[in-house]
C-alpha positions as CSV (number, residue, x, y, z in Angstrom):
1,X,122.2,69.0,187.2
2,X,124.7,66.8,188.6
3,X,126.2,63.6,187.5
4,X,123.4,60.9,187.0
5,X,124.5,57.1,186.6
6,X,122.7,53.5,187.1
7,X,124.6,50.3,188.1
8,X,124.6,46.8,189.0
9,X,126.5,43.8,189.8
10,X,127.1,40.0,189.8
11,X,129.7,38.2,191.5
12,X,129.8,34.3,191.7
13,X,132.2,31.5,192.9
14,X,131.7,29.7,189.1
15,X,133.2,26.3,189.1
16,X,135.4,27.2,192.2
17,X,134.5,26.8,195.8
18,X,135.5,30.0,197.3
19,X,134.7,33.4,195.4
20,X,138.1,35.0,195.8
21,X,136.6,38.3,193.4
22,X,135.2,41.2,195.3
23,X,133.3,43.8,193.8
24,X,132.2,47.6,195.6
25,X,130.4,51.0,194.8
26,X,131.1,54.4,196.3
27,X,127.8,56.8,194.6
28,X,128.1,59.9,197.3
29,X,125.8,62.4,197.7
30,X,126.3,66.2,196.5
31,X,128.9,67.7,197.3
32,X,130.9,65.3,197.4
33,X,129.4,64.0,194.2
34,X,131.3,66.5,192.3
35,X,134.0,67.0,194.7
36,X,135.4,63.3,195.0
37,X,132.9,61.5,191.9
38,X,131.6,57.9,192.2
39,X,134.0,55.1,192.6
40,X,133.4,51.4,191.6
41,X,136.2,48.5,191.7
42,X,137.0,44.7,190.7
43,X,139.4,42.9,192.2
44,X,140.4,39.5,192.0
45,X,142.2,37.4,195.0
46,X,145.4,35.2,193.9
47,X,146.6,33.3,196.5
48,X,146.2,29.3,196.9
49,X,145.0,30.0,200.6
50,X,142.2,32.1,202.1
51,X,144.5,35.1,201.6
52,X,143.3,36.1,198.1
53,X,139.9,36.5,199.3
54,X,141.7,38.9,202.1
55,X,143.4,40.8,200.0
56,X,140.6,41.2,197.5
57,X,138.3,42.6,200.2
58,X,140.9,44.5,202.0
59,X,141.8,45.8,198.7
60,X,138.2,47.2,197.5
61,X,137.1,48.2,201.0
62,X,140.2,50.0,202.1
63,X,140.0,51.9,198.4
64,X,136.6,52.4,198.9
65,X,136.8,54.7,202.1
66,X,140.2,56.0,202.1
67,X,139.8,57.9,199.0
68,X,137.1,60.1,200.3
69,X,139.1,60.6,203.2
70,X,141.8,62.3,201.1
71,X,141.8,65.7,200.8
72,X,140.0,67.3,198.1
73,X,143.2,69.0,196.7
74,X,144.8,65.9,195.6
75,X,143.8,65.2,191.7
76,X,142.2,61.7,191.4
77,X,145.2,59.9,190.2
78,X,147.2,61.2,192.9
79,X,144.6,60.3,195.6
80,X,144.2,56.7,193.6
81,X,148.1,56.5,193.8
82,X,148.3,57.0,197.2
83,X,146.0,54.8,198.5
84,X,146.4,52.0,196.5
85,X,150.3,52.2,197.1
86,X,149.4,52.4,200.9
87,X,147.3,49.0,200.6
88,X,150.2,47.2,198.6
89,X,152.3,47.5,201.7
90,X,149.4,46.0,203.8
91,X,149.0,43.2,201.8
92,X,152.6,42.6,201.3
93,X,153.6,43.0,205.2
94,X,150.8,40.4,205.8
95,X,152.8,37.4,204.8
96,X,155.3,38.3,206.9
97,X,153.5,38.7,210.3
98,X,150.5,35.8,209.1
99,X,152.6,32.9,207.2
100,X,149.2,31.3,206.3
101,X,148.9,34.0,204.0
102,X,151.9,34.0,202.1
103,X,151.9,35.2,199.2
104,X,148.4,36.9,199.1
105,X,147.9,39.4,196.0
106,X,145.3,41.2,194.4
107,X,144.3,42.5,190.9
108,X,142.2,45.7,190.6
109,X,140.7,47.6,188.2
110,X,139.1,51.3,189.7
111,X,136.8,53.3,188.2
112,X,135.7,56.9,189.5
113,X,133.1,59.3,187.1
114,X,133.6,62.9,188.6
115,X,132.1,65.9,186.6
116,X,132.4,65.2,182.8
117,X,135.4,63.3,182.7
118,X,135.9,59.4,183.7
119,X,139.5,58.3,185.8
120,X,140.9,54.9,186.7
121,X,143.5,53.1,187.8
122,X,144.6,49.6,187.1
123,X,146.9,46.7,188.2
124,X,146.9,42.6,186.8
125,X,144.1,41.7,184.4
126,X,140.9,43.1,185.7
127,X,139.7,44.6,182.7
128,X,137.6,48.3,182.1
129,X,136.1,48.2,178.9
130,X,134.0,51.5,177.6
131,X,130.9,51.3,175.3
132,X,130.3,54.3,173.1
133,X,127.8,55.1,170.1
134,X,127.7,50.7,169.7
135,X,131.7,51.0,170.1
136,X,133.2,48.6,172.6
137,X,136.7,49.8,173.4
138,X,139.4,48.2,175.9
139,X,141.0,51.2,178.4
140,X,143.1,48.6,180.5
141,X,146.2,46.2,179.4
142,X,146.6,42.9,180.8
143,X,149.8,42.7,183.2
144,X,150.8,39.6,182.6
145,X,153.5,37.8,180.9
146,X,153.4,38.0,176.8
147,X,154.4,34.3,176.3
148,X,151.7,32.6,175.4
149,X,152.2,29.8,177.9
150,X,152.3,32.2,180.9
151,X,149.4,34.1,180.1
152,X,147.8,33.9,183.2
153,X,151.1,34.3,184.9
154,X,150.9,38.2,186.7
155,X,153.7,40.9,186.2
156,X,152.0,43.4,188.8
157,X,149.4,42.8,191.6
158,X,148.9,44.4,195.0
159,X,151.0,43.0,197.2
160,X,152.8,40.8,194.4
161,X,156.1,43.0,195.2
162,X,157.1,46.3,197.5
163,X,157.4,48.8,194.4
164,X,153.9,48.8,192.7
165,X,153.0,50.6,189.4
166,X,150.0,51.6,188.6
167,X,148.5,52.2,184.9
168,X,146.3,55.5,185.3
169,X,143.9,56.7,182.5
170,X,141.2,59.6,181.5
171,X,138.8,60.4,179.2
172,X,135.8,62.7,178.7
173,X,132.0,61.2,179.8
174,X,129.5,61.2,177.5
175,X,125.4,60.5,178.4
176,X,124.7,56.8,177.5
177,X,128.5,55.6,178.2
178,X,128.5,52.3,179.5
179,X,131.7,50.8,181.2
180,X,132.1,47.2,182.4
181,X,134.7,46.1,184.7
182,X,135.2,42.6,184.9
183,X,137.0,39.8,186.2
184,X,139.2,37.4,184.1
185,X,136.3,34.6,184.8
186,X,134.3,36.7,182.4
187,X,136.5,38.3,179.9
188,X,138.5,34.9,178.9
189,X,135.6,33.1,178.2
190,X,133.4,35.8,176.8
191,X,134.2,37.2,173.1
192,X,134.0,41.0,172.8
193,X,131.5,40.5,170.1
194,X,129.3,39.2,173.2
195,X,130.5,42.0,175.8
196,X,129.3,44.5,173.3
197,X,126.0,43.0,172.6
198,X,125.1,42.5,176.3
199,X,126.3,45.9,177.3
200,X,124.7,47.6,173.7
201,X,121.0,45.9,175.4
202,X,122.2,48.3,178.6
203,X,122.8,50.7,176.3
204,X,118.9,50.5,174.6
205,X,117.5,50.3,177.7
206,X,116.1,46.8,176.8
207,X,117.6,45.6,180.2
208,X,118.8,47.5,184.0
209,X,122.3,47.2,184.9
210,X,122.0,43.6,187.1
211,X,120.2,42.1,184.6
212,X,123.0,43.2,182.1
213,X,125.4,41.9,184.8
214,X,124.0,38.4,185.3
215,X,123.6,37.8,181.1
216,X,127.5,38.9,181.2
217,X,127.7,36.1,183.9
218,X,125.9,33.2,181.7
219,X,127.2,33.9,178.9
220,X,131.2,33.0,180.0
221,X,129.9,30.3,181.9
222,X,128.5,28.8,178.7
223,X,131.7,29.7,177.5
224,X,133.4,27.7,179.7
225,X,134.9,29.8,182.5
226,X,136.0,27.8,185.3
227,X,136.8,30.7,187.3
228,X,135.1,32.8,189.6
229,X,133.2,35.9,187.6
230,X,132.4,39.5,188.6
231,X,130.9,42.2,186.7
232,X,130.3,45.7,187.3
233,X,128.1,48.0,184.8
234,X,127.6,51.9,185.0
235,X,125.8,53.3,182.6
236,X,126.1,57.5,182.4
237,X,122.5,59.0,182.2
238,X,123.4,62.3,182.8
239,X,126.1,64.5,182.9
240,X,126.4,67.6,185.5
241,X,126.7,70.5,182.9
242,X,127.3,71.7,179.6
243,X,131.6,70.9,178.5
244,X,133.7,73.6,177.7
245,X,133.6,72.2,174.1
246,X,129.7,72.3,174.2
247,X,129.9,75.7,175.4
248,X,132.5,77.6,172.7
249,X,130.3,75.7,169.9
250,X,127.5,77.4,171.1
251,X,128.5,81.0,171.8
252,X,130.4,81.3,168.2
253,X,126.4,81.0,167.0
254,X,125.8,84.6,169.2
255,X,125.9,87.9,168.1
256,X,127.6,90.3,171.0
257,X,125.1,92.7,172.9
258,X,125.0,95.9,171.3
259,X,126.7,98.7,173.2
260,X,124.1,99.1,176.8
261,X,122.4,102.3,178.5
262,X,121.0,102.8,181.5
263,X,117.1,102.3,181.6
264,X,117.4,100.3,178.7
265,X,115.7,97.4,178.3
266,X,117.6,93.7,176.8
267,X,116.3,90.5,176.9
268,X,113.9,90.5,179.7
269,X,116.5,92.3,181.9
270,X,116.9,96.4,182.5
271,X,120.2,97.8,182.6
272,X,120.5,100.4,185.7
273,X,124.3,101.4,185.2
274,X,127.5,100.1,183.4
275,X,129.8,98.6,186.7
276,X,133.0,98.3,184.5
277,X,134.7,98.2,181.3
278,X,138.6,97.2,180.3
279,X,139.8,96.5,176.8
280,X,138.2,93.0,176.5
281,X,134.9,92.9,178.2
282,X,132.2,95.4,179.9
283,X,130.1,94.3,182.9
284,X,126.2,95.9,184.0
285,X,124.6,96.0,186.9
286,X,121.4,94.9,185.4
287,X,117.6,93.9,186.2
288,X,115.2,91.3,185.6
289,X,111.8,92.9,184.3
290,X,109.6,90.4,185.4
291,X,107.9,90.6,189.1
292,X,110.0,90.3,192.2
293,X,113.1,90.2,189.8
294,X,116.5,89.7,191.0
295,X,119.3,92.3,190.4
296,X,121.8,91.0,188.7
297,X,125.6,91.2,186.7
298,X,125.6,91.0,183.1
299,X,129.3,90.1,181.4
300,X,130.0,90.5,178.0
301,X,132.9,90.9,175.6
302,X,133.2,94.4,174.1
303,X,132.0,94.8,170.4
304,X,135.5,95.2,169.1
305,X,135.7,91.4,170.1
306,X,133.4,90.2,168.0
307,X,135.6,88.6,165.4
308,X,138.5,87.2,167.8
309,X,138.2,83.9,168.2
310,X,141.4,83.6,171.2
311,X,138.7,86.0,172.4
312,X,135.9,84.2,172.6
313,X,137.4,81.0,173.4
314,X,139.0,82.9,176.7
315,X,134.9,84.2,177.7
316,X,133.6,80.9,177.1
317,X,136.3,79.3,179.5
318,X,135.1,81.8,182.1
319,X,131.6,81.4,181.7
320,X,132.9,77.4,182.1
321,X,134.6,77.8,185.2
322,X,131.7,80.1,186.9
323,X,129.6,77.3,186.2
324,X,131.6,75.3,188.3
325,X,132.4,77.4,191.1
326,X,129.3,76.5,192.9
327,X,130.0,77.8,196.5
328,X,129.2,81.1,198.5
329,X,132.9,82.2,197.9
330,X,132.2,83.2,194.4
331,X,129.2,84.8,192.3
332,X,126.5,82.4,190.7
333,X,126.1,81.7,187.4
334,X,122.0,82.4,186.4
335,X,120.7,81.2,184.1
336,X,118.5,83.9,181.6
337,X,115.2,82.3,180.9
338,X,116.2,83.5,177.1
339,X,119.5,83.9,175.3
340,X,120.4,85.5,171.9
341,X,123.3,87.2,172.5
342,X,127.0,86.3,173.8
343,X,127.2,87.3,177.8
344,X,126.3,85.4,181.3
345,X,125.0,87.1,184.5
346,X,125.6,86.0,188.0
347,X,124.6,86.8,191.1
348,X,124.6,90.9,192.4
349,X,125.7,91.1,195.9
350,X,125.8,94.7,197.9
351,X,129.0,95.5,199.0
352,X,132.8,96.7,197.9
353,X,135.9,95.1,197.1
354,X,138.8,95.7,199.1
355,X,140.5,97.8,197.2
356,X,137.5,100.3,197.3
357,X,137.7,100.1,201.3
358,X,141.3,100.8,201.3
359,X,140.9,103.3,198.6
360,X,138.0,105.0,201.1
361,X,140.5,105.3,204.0
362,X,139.2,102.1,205.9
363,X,141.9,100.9,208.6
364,X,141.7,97.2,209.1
365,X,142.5,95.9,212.6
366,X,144.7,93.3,212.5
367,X,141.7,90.6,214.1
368,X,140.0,91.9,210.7
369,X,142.6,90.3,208.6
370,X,143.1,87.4,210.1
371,X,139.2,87.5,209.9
372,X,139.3,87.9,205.9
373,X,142.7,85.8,205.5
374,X,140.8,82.9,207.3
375,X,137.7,83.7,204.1
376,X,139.7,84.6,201.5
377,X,141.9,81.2,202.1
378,X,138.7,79.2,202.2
379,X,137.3,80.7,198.8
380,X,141.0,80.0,197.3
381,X,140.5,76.6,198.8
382,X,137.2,75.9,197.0
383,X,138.6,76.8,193.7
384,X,141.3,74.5,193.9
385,X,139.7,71.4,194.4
386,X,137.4,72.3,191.8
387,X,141.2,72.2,189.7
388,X,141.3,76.0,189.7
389,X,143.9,78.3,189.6
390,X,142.5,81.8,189.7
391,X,146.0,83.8,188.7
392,X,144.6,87.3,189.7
393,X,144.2,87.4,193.5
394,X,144.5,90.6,194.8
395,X,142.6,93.6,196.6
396,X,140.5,94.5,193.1
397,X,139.2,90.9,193.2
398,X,138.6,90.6,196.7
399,X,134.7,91.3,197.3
400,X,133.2,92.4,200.9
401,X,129.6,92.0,201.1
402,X,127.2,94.1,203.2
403,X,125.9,90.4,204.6
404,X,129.5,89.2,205.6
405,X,130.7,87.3,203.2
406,X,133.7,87.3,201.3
407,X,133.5,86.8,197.5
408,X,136.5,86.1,195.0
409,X,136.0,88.4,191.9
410,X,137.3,87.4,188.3
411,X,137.9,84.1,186.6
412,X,139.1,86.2,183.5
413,X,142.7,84.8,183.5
414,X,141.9,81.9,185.6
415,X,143.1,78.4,184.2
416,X,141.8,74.6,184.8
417,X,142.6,71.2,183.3
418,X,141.1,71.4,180.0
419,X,142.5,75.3,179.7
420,X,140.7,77.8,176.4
421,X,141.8,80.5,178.8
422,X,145.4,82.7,178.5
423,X,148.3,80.4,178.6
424,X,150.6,83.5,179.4
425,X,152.7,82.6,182.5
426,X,152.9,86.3,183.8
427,X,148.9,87.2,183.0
428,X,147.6,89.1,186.5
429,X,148.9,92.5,188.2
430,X,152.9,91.9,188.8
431,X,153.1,93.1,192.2
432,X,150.8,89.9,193.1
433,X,152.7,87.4,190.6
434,X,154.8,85.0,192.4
435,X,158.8,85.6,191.5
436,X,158.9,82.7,189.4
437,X,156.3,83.5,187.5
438,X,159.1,86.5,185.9
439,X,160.7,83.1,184.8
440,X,158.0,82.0,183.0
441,X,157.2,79.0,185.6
442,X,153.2,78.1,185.1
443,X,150.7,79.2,187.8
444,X,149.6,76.9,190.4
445,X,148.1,76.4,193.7
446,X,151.6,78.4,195.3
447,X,151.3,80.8,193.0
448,X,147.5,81.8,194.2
449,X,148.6,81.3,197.9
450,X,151.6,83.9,197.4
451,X,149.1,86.4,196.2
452,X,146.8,86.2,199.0
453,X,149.9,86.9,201.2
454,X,150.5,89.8,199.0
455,X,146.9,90.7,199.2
456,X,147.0,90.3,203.6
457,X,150.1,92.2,203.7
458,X,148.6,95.0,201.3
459,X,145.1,95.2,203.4
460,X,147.7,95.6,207.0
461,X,150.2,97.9,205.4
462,X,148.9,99.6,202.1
463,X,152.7,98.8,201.1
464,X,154.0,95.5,199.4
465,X,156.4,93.2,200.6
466,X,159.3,93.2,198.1
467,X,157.5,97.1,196.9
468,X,155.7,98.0,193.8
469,X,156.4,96.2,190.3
470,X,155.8,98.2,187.0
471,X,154.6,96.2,183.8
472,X,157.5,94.6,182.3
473,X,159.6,95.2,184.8
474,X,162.0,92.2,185.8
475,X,162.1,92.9,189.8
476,X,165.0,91.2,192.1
477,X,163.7,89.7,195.0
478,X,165.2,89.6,198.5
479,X,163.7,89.6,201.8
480,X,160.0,91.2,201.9
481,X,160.4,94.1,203.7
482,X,159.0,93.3,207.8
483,X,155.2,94.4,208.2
484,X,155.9,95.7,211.4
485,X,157.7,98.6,210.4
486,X,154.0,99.9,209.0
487,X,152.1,97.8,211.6
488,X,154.0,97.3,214.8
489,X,151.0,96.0,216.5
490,X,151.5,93.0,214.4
491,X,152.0,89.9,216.0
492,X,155.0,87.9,215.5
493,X,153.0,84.7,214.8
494,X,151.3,86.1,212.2
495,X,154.3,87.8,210.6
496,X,155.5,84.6,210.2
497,X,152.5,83.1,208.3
498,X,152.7,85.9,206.0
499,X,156.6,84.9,205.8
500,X,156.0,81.6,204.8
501,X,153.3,82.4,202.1
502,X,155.6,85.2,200.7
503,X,158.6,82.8,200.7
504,X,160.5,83.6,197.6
505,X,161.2,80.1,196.9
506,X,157.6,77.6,195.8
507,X,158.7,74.8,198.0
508,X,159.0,77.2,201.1
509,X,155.6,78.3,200.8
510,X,152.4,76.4,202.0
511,X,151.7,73.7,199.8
512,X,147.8,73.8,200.1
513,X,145.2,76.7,200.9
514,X,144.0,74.4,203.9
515,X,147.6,74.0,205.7
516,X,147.4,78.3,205.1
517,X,143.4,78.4,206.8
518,X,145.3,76.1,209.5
519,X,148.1,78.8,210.6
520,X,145.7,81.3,211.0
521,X,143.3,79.6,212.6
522,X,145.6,78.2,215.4
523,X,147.0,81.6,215.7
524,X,149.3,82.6,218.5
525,X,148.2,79.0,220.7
526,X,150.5,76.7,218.1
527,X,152.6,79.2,216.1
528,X,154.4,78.5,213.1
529,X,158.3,78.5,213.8
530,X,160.4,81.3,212.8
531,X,161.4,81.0,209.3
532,X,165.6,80.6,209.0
533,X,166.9,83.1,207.8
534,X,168.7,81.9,203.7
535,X,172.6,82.2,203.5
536,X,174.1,84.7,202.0
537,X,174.5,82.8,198.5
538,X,171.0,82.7,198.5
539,X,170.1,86.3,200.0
540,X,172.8,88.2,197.9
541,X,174.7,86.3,195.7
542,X,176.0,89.4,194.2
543,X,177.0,90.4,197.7
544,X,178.8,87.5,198.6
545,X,180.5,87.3,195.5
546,X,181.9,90.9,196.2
547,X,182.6,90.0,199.8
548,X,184.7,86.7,198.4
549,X,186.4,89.5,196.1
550,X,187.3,91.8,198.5
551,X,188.6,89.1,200.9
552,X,191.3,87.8,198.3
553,X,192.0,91.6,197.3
554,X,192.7,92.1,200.9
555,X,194.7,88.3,201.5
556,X,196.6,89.6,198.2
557,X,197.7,92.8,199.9
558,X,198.6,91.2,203.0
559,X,200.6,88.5,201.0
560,X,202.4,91.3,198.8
561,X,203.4,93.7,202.5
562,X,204.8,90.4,204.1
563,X,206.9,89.6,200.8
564,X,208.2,93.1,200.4
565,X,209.4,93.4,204.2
């Protein structure tokens, strides 16, 4: 299921004869439903010209269609951010190239609903206001001056000065939320008392969302409002899936599966073989029972589990972000037409990882890597705009299928924004954990991107680049050792891709998994540069400290022969 809203709107000039307000509504279709979320914004023009009608429009239009063009990486408030602070210099520069718009500015109030969780961003005194269970709550603050004879006076607006600041907010969606955002022409003249019943009617379904809109529109009119009035209404009729809350509550209520055996038969599914089992969980290569049924993978904690609630708060996060990696880069979550014990299946795809290839004595060319770099890059991609960071990336986890496609393996560690899963800094295999991951630095998109250069150089060499790490070892890092002395028919261009996503510093690696699909995919026709090779401080600063030594050992001597003479 995926996000479900209504909405309407009302915009009028009021006692004014130009509407300087302007109102807009982004509600995209899947996938960029759940990718980029639905987008609606206020903004209201202050200028004593035609330029706050301009910059109103500008303002809401430009937002409107710039942030879907950002990429999918970015998290809301930094696409928001970036956009917004983009228009602010627009507007601003406006006055100085047109001086009949002088001084143009704009409020705005921006509202997106992505997934289960509501963002926005806010500047002047549009408000957002949030009905909740009968509850009418204020998530915006009024940016203007606190005297009470300068009320209406702004402190921020687009294009009101070059450094803008923007307030940004979140909050999880519930079904029937309804949020209003609104002009000052309605708020000032409209008591909350009033906002709450109009929107509480939404609410009841006693009106649709224009309706609601224009009675929010009469009502500060007969208030008195001698300004122009806007009003947007969403109301939330349906949320995509089940929160990770939602989801822990419900599988504390199941009992684990008892211990599995082949041919036997569990909740309308037959288990053919047990796949794999660690300390934690067990999986089965199952079957449903009914005609024409599917073969399948059945998860499950192991029954020593049963009682550990860090436990089952880490499988329920899984099972969450499964759910929510909806693309043919990863397994799909099915769901069992009954359910009485804790597990979840997903999709069984024929196949081996690529650890079993390299294990069988497969040689991979190196147009085969780039082949599965280019896949496994695009499936690392996917996760991380979903706000995943998968923290075990390597050859075990890296799924071939017999129909060509690559799968990623294993969200066991993984973490997200709203994390249940392990918060340990150094949880995955250690010759695939970044090296400042051994300083306890958190896992992120780099983090991910250096193991799949681990991973590419591992599937080309069987070796890895700064060589095998034990558990709890604490490894120094150099130089990774050159591919071509395993692979000499490597080419130089892509040496120096891997380079860059094995750089030992963060910042010298690639900063998304779409700038990483990029280098491989121009190849040797736009190559990256060489990398520079560090200084010696940074290479060895043991060495050069020894180097430094000797030098003034040797100057001393020198000194000492030229004294004695």
């Amino acid at each position: 299921m995926t996000l479900t809203i209504t909405a309407g709107h009302a915009t009028r000039c009021g006692k004014r004869e130009r509407n300087e307000d302007f109102v807009g509504m982004v509600t995209p279709d899947e996938p960029e439903r759940s990718a980029k979320g639905v987008l609606a914004a206020v903004a209201d023009g202050v200028s004593g010209n035609d330029g706050g009608r301009e910059a109103s429009e500008y303002t809401v239009r430009g937002l409107l269609s710039d942030y879907y063009a950002t990429p999918d990486t970015w998290s809301v408030a930094q696409a928001l951010e970036r956009v917004l602070k983009a228009t602010n210099s627009w507007v601003q520069q406006q006055g100085t190239v047109r001086p009949e718009l002088s001084g143009m500015a704009t409020t705005l109030t921006c509202l997106v609903l992505r997934g289960t969780f509501y963002y926005f961003a806010h500047v002047g005194d549009t408000r957002l206001y949030l009905l909740r269970a009968g509850a009418l709550t204020r998530l915006t603050t009024d940016h203007v001056w606190d005297r009470p004879e300068m009320q209406h006076v702004l402190t921020r607006a687009i294009g009101l000065d070059s450094q803008l600041t923007i307030d940004h907010g979140m909050g999880p969606l519930h079904a029937g939320d309804v949020f209003l955002l609104a002009s000052d022409g309605v708020w000032a003249a409209t008591t909350e008392y009033e906002l709450a019943f109009q929107l509480g009617r939404l609410a009841l379904g006693e009106c649709d969302n224009d309706a609601c809109a224009d009675a929010l529109l009469d009502a500060a009119l007969e208030g008195g409002s001698g300004d122009n009035l806007s009003a947007l209404v969403m109301r939330v009729d349906g949320l995509p899936q089940q929160d990770l809350r939602d989801s822990l509550s419900s599988m504390r209520q199941l009992p684990l599966p008892p211990p599995l055996r082949p041919g036997q038969l569990f909740e309308g599914l037959r288990v053919e073989r047990m796949l794999h089992a660690s300390a934690g969980t067990v999986l089965y290569k199952v079957a449903e029972t009914a005609e024409g049924g599917r073969t399948l993978v059945l998860k499950t904690l192991q029954s020593a589990r049963a009682g550990d609630a860090l436990e089952l708060a880490a499988f329920a996060h899984e099972e969450w972000l499964a759910r929510r990696a909806v693309a043919r880069f990863f397994p799909q979550v099915i769901t069992p037409a009954q359910k009485n014990h804790l597990y979840y299946l997903t999709t069984w795809h024929d196949g081996a990882t690529l650890a079993q290839r390299l294990e069988g004595g497969q040689h991979f060319t190196v147009p085969e890597v780039i082949a599965l770099g280019e896949q496994l890059v695009r499936a690392v991609g996917a996760l991380h705009r979903r706000s995943i960071i998968h923290r075990d990336i390597k050859p075990d986890n890296v799924h071939l299928g017999a129909d060509g496609q690559l799968r990623l393996l294993d969200l066991g560690v993984a973490q997200s924004g709203i994390d249940a899963g392990s918060a340990a800094p150094q949880a995955g295999t250690p010759s695939f954990l970044a090296p400042e991951q051994f300083d306890n630095a958190p896992a992120c998109a780099a983090t991910d991107l250096y193991a799949v250069g681990v991973t590419l150089y591992f599937a080309l060499t069987r070796h890895y680049p700064y060589g095998e790490v034990e558990p709890f070892q604490r490894p120094r890092f150099g130089e990774p050792i050159g591919a071509s002395r395993y692979r000499p028919d490597l080419p130089l261009w892509l040496w120096h891709v891997l380079q860059k996503a094995l750089a030992r510093e963060a910042v010298e690696r690639f900063e998304t998994a779409e700038e990483f699909l990029l280098a491989l995919e121009r190849g040797a026709a736009r190559p990256l540069p060489a990398r520079a090779a560090p200084p010696l401080a940074t290479r060895n600063p043991a060495g050069m400290w020894r180097a430094i030594a000797l030098l003034a050992i040797a100057g001393n001597l020198v000194l000492l022969y030229l004294l004695g003479r």
